[in-house]
Structures are given as structure tokens and as C-alpha cells.
PDB file of N, CA, C and O in Angstrom:
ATOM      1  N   UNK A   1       2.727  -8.918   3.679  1.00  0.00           N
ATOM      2  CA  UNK A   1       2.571  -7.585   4.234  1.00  0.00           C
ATOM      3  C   UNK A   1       1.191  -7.014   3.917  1.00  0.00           C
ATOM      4  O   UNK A   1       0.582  -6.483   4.846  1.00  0.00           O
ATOM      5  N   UNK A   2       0.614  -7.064   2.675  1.00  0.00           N
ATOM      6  CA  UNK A   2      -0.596  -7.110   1.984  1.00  0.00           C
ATOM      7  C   UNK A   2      -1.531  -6.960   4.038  1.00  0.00           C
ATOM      8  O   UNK A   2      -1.943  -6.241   4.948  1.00  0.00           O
ATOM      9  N   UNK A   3      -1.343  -8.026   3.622  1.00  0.00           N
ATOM     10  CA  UNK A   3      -2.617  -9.591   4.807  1.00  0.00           C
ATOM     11  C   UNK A   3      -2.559  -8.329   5.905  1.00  0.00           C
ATOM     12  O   UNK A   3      -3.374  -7.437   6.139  1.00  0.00           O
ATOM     13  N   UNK A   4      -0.942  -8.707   6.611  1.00  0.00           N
ATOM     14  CA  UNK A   4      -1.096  -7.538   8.124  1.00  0.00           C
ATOM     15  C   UNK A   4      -1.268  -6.374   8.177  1.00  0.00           C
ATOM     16  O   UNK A   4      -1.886  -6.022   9.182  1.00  0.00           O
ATOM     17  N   UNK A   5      -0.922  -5.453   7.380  1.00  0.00           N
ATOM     18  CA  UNK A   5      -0.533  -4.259   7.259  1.00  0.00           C
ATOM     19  C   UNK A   5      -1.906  -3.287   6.418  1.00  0.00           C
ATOM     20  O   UNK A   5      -2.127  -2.135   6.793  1.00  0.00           O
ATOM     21  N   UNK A   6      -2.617  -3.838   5.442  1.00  0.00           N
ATOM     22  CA  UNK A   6      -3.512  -3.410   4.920  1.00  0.00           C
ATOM     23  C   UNK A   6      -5.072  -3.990   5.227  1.00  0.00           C
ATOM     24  O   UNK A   6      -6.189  -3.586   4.904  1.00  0.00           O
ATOM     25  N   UNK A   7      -4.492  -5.359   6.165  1.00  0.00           N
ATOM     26  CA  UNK A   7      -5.682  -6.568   6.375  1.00  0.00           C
ATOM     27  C   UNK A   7      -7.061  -6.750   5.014  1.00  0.00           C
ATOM     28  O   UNK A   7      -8.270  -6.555   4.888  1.00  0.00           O
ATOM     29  N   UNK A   8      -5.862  -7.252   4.205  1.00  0.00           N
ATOM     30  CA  UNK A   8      -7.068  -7.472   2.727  1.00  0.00           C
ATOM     31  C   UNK A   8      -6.539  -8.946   2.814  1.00  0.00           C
ATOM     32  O   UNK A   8      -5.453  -9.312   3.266  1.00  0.00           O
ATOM     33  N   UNK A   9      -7.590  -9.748   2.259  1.00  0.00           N
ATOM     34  CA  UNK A   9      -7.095 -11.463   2.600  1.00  0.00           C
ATOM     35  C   UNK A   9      -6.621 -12.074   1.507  1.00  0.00           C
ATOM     36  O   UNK A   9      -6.673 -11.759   0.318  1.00  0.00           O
ATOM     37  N   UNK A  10      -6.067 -13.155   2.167  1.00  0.00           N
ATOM     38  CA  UNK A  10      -4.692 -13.787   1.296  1.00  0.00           C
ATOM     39  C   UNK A  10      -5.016 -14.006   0.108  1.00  0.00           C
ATOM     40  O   UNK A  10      -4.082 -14.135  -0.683  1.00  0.00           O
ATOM     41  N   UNK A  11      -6.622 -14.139  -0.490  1.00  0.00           N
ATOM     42  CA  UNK A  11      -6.488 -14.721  -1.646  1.00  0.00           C
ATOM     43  C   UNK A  11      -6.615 -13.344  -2.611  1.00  0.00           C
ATOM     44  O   UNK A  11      -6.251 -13.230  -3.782  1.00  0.00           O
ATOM     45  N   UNK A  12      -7.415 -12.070  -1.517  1.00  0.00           N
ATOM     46  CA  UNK A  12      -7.180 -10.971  -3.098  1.00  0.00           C
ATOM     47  C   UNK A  12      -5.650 -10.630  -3.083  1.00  0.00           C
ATOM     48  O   UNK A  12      -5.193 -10.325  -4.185  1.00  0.00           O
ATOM     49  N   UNK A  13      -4.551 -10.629  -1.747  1.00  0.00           N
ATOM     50  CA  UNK A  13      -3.416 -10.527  -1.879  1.00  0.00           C
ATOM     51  C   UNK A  13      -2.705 -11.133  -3.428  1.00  0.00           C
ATOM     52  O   UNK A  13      -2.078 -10.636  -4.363  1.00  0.00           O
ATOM     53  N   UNK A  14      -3.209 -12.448  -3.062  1.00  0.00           N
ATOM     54  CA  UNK A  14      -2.279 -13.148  -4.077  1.00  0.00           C
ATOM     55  C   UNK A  14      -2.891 -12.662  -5.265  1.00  0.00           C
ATOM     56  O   UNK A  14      -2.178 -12.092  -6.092  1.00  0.00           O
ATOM     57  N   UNK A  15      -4.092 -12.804  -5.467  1.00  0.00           N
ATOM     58  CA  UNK A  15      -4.415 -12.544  -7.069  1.00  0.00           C
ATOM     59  C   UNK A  15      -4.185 -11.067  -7.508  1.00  0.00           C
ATOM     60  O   UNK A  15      -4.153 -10.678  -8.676  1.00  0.00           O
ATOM     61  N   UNK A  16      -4.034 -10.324  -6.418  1.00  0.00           N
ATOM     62  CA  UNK A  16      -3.514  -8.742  -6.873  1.00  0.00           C
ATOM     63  C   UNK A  16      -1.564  -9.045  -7.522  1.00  0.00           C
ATOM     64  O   UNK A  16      -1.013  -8.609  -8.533  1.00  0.00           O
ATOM     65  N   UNK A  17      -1.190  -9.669  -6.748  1.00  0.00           N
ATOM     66  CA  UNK A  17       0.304  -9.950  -6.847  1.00  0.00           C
ATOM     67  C   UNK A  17       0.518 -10.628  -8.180  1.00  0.00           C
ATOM     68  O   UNK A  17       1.577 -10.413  -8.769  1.00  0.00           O
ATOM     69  N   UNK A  18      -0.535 -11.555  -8.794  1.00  0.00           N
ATOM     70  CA  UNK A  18      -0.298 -12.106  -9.445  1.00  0.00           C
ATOM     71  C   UNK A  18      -0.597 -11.787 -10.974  1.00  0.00           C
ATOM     72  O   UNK A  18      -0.027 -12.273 -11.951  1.00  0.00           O
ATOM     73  N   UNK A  19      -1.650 -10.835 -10.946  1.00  0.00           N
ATOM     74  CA  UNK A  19      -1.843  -9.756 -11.849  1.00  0.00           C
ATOM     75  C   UNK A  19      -0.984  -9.163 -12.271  1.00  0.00           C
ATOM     76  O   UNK A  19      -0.760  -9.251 -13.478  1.00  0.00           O
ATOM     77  N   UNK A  20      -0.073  -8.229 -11.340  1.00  0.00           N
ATOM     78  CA  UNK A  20       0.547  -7.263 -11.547  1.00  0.00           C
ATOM     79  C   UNK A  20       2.235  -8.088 -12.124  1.00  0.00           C
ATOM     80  O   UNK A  20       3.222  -7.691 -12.744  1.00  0.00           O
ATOM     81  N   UNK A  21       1.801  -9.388 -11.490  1.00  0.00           N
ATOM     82  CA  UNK A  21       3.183 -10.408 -11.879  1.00  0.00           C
ATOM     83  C   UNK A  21       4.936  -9.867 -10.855  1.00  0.00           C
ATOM     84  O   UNK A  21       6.082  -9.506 -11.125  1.00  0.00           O
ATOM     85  N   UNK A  22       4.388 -10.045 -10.083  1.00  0.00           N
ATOM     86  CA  UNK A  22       5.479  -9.635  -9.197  1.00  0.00           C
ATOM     87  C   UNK A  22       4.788  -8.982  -7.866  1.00  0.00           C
ATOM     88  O   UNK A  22       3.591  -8.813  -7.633  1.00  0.00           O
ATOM     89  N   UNK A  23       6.279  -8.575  -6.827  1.00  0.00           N
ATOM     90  CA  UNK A  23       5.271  -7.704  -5.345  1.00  0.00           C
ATOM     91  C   UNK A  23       5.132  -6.577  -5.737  1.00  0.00           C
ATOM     92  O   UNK A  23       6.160  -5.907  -5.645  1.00  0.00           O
ATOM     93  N   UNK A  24       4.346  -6.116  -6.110  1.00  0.00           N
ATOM     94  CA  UNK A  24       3.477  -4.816  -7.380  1.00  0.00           C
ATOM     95  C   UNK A  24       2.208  -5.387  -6.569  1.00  0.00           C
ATOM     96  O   UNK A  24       1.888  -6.451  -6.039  1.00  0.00           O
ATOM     97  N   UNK A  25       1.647  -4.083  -6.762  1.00  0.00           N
ATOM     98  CA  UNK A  25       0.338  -3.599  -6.455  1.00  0.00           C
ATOM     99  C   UNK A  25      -0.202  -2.507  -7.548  1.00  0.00           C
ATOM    100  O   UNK A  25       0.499  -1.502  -7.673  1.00  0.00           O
ATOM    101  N   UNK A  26      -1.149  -2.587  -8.193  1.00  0.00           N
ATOM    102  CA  UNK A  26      -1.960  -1.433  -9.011  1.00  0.00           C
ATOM    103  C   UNK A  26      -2.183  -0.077  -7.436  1.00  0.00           C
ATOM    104  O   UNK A  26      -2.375  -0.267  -6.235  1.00  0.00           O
ATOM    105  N   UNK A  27      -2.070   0.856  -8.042  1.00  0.00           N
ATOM    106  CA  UNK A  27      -2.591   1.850  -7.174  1.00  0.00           C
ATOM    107  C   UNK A  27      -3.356   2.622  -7.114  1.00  0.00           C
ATOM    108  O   UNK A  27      -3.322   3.556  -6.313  1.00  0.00           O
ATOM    109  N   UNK A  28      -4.474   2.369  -8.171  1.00  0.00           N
ATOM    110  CA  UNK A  28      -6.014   1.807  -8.189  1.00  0.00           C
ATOM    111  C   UNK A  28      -6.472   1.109  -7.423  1.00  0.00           C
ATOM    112  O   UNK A  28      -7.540   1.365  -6.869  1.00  0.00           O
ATOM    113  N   UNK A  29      -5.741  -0.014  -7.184  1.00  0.00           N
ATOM    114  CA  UNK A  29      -5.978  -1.373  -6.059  1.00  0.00           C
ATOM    115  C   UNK A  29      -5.985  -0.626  -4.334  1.00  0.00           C
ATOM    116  O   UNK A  29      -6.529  -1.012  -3.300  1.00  0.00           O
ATOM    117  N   UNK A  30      -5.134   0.561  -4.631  1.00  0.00           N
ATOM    118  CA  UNK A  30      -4.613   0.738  -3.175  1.00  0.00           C
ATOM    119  C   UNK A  30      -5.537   1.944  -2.794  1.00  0.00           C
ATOM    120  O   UNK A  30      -6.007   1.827  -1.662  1.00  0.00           O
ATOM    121  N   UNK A  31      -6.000   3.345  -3.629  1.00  0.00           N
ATOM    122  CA  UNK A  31      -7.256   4.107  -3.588  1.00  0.00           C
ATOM    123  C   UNK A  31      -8.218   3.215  -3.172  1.00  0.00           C
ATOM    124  O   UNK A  31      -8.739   3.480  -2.089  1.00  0.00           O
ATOM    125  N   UNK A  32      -8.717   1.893  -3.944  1.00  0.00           N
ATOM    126  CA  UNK A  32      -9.701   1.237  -3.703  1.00  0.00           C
ATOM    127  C   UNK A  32      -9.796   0.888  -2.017  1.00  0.00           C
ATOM    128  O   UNK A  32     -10.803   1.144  -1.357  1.00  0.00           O
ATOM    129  N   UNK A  33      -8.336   0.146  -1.351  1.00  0.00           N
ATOM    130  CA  UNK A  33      -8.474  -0.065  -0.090  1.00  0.00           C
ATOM    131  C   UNK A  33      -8.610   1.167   0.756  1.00  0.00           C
ATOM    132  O   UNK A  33      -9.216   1.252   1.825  1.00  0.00           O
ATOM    133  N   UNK A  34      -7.837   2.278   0.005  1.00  0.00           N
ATOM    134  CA  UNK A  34      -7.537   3.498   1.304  1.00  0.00           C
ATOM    135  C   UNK A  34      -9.369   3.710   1.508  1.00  0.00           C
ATOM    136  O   UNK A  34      -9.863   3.796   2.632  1.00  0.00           O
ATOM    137  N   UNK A  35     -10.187   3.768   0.260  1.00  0.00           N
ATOM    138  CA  UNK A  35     -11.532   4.071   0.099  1.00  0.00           C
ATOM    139  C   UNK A  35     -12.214   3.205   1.220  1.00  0.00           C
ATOM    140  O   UNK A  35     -12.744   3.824   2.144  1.00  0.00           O
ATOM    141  N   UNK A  36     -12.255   1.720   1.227  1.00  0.00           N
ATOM    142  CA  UNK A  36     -12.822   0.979   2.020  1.00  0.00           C
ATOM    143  C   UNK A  36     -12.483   1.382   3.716  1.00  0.00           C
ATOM    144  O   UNK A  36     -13.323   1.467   4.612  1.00  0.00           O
ATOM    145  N   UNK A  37     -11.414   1.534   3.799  1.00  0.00           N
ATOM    146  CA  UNK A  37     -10.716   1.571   4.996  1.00  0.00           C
ATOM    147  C   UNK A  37     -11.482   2.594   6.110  1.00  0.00           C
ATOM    148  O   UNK A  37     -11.914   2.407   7.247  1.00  0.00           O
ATOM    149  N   UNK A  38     -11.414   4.190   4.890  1.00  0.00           N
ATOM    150  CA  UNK A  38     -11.967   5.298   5.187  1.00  0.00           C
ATOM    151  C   UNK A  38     -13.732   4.571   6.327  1.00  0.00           C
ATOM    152  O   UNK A  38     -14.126   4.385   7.478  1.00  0.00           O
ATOM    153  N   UNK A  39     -14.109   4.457   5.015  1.00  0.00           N
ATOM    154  CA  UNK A  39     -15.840   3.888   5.260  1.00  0.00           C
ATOM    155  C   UNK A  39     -15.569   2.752   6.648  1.00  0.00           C
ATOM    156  O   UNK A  39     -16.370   3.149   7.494  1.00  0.00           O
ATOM    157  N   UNK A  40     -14.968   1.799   7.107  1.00  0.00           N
ATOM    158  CA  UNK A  40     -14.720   1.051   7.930  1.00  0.00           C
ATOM    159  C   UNK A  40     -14.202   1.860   8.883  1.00  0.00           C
ATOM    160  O   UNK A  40     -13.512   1.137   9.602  1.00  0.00           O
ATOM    161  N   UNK A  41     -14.160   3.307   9.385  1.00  0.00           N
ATOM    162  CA  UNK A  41     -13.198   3.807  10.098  1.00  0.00           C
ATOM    163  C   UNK A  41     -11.948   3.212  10.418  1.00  0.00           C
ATOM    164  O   UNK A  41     -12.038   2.996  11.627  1.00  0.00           O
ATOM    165  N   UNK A  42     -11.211   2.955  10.163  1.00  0.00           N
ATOM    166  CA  UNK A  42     -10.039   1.957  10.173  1.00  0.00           C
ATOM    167  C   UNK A  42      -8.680   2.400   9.992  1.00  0.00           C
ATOM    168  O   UNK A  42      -7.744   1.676   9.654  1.00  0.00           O
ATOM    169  N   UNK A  43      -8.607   4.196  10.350  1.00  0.00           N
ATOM    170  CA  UNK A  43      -7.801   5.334  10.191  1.00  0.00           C
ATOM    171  C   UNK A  43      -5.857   4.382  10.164  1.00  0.00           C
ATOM    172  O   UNK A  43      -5.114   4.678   9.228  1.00  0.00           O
ATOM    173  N   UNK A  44      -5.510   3.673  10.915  1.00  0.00           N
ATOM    174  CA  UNK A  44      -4.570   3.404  11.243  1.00  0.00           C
ATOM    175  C   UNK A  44      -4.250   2.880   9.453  1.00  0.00           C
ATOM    176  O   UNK A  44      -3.470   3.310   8.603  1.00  0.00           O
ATOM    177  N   UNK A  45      -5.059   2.003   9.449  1.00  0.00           N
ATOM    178  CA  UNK A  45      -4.500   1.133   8.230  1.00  0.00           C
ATOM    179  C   UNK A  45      -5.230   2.088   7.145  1.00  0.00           C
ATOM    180  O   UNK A  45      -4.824   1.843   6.010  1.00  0.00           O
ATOM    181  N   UNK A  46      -5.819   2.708   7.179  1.00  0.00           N
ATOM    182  CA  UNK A  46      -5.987   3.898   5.954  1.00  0.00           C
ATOM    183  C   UNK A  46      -4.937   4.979   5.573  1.00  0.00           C
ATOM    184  O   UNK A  46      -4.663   5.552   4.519  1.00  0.00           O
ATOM    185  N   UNK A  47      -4.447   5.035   6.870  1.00  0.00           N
ATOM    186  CA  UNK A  47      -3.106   5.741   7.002  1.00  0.00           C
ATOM    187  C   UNK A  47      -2.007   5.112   6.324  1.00  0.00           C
ATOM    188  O   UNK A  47      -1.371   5.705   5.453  1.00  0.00           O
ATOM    189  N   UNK A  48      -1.779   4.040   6.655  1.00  0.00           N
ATOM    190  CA  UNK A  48      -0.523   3.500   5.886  1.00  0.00           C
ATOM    191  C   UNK A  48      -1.056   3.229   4.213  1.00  0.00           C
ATOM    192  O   UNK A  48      -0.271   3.658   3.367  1.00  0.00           O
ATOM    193  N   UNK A  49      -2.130   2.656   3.775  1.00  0.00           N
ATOM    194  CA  UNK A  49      -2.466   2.781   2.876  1.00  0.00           C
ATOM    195  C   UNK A  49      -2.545   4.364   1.758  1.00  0.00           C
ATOM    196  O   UNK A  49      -2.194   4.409   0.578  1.00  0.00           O
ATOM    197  N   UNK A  50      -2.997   5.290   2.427  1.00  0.00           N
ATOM    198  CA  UNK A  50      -2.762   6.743   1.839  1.00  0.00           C
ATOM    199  C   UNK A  50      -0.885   7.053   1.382  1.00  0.00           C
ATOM    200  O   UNK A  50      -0.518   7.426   0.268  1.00  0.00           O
ATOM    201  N   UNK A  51       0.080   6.763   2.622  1.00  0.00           N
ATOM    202  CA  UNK A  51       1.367   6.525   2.338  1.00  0.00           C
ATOM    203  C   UNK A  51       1.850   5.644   1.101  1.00  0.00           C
ATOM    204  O   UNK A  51       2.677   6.065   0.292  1.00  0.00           O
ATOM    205  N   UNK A  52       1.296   4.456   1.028  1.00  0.00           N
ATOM    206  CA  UNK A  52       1.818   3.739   0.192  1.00  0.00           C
ATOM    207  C   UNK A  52       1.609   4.349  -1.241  1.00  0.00           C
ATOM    208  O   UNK A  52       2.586   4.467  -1.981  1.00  0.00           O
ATOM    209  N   UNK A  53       0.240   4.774  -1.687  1.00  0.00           N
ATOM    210  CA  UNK A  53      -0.158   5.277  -2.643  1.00  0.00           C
ATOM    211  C   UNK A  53       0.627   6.544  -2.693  1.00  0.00           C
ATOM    212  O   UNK A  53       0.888   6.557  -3.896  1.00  0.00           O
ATOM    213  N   UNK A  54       1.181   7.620  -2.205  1.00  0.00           N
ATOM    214  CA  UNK A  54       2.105   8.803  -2.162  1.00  0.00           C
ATOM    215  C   UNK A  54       3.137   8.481  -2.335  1.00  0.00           C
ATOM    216  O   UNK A  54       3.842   9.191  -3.054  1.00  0.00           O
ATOM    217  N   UNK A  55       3.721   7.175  -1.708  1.00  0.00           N
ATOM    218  CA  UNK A  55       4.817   6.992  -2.307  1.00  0.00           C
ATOM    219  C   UNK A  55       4.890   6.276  -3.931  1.00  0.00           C
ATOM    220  O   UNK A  55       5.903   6.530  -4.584  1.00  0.00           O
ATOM    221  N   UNK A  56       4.268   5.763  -4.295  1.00  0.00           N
ATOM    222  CA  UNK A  56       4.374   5.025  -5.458  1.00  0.00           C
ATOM    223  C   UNK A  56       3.947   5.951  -6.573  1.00  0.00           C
ATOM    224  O   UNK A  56       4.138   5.768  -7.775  1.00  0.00           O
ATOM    225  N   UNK A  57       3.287   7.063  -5.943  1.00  0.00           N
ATOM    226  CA  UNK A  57       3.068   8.360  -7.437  1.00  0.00           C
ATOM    227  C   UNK A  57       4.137   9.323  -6.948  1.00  0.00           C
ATOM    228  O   UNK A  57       4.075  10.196  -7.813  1.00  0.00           O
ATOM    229  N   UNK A  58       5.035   9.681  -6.132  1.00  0.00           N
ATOM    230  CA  UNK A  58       6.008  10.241  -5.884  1.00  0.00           C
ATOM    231  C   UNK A  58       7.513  10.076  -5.984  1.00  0.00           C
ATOM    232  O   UNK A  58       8.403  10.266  -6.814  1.00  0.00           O
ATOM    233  N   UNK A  59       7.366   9.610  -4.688  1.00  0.00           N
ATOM    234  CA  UNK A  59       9.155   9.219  -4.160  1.00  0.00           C
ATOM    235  C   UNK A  59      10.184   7.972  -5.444  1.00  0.00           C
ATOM    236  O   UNK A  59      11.323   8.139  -5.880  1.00  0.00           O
ATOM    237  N   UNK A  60       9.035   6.603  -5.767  1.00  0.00           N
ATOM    238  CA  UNK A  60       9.185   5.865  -5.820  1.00  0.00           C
ATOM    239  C   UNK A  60       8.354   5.435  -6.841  1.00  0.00           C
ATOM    240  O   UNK A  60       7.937   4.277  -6.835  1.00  0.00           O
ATOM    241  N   UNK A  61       7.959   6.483  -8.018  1.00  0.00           N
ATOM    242  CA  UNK A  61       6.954   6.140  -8.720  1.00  0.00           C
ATOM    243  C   UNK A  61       8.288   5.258 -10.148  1.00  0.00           C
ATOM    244  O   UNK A  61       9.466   5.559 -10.343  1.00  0.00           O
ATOM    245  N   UNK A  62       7.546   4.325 -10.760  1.00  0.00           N
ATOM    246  CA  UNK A  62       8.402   3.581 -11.878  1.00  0.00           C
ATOM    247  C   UNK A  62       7.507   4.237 -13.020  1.00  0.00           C
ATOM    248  O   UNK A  62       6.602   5.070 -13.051  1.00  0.00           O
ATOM    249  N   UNK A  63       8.483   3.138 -14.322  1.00  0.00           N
ATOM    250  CA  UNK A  63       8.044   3.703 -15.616  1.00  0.00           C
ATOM    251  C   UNK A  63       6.214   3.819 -16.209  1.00  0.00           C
ATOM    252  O   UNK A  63       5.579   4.550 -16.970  1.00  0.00           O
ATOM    253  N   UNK A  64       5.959   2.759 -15.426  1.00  0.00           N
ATOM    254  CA  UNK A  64       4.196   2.263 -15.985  1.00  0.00           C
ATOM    255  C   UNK A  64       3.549   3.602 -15.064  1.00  0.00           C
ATOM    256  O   UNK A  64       2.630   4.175 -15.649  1.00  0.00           O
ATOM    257  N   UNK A  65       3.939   4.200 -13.614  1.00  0.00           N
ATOM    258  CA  UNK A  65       2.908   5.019 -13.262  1.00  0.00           C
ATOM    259  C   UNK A  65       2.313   4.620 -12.720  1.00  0.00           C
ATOM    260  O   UNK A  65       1.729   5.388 -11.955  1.00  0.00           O
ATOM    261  N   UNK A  66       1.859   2.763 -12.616  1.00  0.00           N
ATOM    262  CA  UNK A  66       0.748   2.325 -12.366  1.00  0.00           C
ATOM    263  C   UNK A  66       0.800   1.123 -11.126  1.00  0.00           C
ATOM    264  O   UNK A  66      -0.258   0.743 -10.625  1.00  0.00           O
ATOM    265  N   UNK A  67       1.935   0.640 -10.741  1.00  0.00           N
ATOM    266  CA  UNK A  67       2.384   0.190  -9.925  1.00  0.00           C
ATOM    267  C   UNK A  67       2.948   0.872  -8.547  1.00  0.00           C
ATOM    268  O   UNK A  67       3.246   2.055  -8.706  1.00  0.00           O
ATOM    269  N   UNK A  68       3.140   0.393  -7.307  1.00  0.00           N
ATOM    270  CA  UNK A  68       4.262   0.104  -6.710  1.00  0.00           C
ATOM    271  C   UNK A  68       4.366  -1.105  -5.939  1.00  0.00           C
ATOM    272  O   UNK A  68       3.620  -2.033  -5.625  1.00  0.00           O
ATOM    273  N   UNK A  69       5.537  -0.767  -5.751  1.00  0.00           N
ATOM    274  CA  UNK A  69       6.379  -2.219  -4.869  1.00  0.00           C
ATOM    275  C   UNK A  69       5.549  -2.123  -3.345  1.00  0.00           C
ATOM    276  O   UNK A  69       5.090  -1.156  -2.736  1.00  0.00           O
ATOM    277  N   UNK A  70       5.580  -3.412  -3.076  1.00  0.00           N
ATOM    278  CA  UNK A  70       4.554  -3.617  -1.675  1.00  0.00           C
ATOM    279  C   UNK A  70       5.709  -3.645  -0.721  1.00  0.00           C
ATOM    280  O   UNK A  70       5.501  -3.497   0.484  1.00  0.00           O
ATOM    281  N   UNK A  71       6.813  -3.812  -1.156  1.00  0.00           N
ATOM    282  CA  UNK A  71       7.990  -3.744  -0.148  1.00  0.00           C
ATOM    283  C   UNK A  71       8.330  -2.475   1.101  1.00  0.00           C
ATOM    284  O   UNK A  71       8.928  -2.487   2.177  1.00  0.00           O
ATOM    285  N   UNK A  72       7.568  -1.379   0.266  1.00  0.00           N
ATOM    286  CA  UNK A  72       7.597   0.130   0.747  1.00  0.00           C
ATOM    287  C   UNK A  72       6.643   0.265   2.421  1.00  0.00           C
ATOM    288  O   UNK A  72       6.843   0.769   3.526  1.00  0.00           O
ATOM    289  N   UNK A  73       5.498  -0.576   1.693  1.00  0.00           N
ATOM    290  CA  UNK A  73       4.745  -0.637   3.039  1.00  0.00           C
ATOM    291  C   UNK A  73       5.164  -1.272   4.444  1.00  0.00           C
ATOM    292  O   UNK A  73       4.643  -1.034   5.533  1.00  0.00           O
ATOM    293  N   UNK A  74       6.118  -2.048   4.195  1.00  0.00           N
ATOM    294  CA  UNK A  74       7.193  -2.278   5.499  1.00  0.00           C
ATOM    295  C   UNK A  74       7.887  -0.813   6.615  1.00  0.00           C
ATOM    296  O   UNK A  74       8.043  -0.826   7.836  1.00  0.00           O
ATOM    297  N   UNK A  75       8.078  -0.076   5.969  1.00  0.00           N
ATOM    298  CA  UNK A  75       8.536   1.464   6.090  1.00  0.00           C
ATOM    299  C   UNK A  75       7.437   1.662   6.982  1.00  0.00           C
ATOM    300  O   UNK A  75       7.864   2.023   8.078  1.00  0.00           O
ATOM    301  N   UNK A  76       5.942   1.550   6.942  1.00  0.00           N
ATOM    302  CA  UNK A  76       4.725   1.437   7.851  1.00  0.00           C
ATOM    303  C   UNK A  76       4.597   1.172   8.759  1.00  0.00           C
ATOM    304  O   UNK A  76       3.760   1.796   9.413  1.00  0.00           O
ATOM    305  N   UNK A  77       5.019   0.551   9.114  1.00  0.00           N
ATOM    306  CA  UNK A  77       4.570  -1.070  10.272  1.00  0.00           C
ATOM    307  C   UNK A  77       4.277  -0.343  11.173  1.00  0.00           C
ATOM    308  O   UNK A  77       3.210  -0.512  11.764  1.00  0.00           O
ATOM    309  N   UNK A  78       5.478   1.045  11.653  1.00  0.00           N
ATOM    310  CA  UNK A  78       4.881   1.591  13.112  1.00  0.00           C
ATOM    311  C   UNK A  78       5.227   3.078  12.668  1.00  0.00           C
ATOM    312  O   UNK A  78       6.340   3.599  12.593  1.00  0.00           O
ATOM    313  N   UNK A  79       3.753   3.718  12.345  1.00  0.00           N
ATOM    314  CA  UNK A  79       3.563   5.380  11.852  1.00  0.00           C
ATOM    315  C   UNK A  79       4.544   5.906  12.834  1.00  0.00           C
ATOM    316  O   UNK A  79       5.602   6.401  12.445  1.00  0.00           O
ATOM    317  N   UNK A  80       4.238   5.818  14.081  1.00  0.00           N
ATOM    318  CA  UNK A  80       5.243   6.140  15.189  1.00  0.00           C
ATOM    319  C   UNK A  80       6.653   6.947  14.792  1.00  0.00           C
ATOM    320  O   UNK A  80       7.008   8.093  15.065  1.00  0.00           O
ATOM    321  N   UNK A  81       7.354   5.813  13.987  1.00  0.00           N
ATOM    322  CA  UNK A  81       8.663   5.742  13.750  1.00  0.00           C
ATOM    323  C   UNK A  81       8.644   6.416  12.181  1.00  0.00           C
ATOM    324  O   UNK A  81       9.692   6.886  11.738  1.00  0.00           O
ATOM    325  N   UNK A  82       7.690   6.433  11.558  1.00  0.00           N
ATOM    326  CA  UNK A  82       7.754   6.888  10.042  1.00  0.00           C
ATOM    327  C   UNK A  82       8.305   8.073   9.822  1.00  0.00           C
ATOM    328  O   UNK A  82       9.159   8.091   8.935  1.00  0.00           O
ATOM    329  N   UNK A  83       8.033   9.224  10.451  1.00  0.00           N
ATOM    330  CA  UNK A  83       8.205  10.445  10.199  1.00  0.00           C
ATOM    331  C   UNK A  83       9.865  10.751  11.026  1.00  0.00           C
ATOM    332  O   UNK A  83      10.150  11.911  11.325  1.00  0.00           O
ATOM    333  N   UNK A  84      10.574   9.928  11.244  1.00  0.00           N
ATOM    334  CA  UNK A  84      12.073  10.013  11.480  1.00  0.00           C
ATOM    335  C   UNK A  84      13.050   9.639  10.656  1.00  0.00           C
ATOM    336  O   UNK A  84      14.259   9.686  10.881  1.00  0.00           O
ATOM    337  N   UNK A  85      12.204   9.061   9.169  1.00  0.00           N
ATOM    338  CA  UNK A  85      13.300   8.485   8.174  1.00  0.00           C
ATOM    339  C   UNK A  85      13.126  10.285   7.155  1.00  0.00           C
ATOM    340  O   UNK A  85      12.215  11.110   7.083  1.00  0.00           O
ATOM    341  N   UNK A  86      14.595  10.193   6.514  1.00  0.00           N
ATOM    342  CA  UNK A  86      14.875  11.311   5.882  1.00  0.00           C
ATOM    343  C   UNK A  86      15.030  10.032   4.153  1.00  0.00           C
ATOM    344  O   UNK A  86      15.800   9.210   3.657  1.00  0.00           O
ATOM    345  N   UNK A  87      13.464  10.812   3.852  1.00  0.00           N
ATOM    346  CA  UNK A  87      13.339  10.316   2.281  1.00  0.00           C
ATOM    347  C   UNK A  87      14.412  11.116   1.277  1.00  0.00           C
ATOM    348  O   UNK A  87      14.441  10.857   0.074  1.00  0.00           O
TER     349      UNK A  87
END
């Protein structure tokens, strides 16, 4: 999901995944992309990226603070449809 959804490539995917030791993402990691994204005009996938990071210090934040689950960014796929789920 990383690859399509954020289009960062497979190998920082994996070594982000593998860091964090599980589908975890730092969200440091994910400021860092929303940052790039911004500068690339690339609003769509900056968009889902800004979400992911709101959710993982919000809705869905865990004990470290410092993670979230990359599973969330599925919820993304089509902004379209995002704003019809009741969090």
C-alpha cells in the first residue's frame, strides 16, 4: 500500500517496515512524505498522506505515539468515498 498509495519505492517501503518491525510506519516518516509530496505538487497523495498522519496521532494513535498501522491507509484509496465512513 506504501508503493501505490503514497508512491515511495519498494525498497524505502520495506526498510521503513522493517525498522519499525511490523506494518508500522514512524510518523516522522509520513510528515517527511506529506512534506515531499507538498513540494512535488502531488495534492492527491499528500492528501491521503496528511490523513494517515491524523489518524495515527488521533483516532488510532497506540502506546509509543510514534507509529501507525499502514493498514489505515487502505480507508484512502478513493478520498471520494472517505468522508462517508462514520469514525
Amino acid at each position: 500500500m506504501l508503493t501505490e498509495l503514497l508512491e515511495v519505492s519498494t525498497e524505502e517501503a520495506r526498510a521503513e517496515t522493517t525498522q519499525s518491525r511490523g506494518a508500522y510506519v514512524r510518523l516522522g516518516y509520513v510528515r517527511d512524505i506529506y512534506e515531499m509530496r507538498c513540494q512535488a505538487r502531488r495534492w492527491i497523495v499528500a492528501a491521503r498522506t496528511y490523513l494517515l498522519h491524523l489518524i495515527g496521532c488521533t483516532l488510532f494513535d497506540n502506546k509509543s505515539a510514534t507509529y501507525v498501522h499502514v493498514v489505515y491507509l487502505d480507508v484512502f484509496r478513493d478520498l471520494g468515498q472517505s468522508g462517508g465512513y462514520a469514525w
